[in-house]
C-alpha positions as CSV (number, residue, x, y, z in Angstrom):
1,X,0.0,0.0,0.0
2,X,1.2,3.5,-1.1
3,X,1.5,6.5,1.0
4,X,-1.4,7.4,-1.0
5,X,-3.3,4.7,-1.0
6,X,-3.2,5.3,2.9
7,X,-4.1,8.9,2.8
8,X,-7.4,8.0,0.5
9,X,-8.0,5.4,3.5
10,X,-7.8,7.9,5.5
11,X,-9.9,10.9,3.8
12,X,-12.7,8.0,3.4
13,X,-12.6,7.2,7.2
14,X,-12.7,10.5,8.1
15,X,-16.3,10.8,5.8
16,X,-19.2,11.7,8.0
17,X,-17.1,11.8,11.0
18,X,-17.4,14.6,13.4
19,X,-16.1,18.3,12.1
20,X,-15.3,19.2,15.2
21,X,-12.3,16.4,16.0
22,X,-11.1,16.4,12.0
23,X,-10.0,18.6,9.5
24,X,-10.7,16.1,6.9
25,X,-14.9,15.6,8.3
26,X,-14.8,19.3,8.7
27,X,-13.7,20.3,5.1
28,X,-16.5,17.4,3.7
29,X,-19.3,18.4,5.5
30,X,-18.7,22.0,4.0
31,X,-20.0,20.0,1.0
32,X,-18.5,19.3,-2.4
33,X,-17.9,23.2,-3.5
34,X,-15.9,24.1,-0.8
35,X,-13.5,20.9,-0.9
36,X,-13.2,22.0,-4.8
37,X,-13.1,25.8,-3.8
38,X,-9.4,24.7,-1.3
39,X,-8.3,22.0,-3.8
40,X,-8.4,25.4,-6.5
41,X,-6.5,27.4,-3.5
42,X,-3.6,24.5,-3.1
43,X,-3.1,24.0,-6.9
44,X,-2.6,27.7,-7.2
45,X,-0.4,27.8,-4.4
46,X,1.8,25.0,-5.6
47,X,1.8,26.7,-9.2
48,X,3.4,30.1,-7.4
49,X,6.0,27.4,-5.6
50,X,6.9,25.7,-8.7
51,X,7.3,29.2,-11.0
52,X,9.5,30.9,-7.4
53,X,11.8,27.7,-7.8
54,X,11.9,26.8,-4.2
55,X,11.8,23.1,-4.3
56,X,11.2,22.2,-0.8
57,X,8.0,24.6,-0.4
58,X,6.8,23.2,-3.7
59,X,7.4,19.5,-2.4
60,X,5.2,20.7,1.0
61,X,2.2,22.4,-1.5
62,X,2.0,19.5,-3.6
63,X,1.4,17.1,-0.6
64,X,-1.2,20.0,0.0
65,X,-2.7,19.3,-3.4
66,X,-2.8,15.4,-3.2
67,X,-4.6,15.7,-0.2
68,X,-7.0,18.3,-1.0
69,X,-7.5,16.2,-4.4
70,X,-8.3,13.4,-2.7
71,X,-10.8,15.0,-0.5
72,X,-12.5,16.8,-3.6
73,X,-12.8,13.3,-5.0
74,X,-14.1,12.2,-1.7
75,X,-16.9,14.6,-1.0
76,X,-18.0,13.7,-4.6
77,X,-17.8,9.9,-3.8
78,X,-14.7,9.2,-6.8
79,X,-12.4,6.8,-5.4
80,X,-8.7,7.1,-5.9
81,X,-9.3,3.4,-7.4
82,X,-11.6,4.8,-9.7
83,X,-8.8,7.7,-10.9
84,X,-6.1,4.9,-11.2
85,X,-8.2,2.5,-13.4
86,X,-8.7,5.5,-15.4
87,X,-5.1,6.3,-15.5
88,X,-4.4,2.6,-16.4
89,X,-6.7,3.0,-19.2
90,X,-5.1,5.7,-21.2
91,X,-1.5,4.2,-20.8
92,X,0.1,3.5,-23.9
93,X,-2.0,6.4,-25.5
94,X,-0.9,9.4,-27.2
95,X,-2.0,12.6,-25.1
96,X,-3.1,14.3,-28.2
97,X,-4.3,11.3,-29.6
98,X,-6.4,10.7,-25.9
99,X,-7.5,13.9,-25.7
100,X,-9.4,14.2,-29.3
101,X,-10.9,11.2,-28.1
102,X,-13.1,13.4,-25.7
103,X,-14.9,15.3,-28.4
């Protein structure tokens, strides 16, 4: 099991538990927007990390952004299964060739 694969554990244990005693309930029961609205925040504070060059504060935002990702996913009920499978899917693909795919 990946460090990962433990923190999605975690995010989906934390699911309906009490806001008051976790971050993780807390930010779900503020409902899907607002886990998107700090998922949004984190990406654009890793962005500003990754343009400064400072690699150790861009190492600490993008655990941010994992973890807010995986909460996003969460409050939406997307498992991090779910995001691999699809991952696994589009190996071997072209990214241009993927992406015209969509249309």
């Amino acid at each position: 099991m990946t460090a990962l694969d433990r923190l999605a554990a975690t995010v989906a244990g934390r699911k309906g538990g009490d806001p008051a005693q976790s971050w993780t309930a807390k930010l779900l029961a503020a409902g899907p927007e607002a886990c998107a609205k700090k998922f949004g925040e984190e990406a654009v504070e890793a962005v500003i990390e990754a343009v400064k060059g400072d690699r150790d504060r861009l190492t600490s935002e993008a655990a941010d952004v994992l973890y807010h990702l995986l909460v996003m996913l969460a409050a939406r009920d997307v498992t991090l299964d779910a995001v691999m499978a699809e991952l696994d899917r589009r190996a071997g693909t072209s990214g241009i060739a993927e992406k015209a795919g969509r249309g």
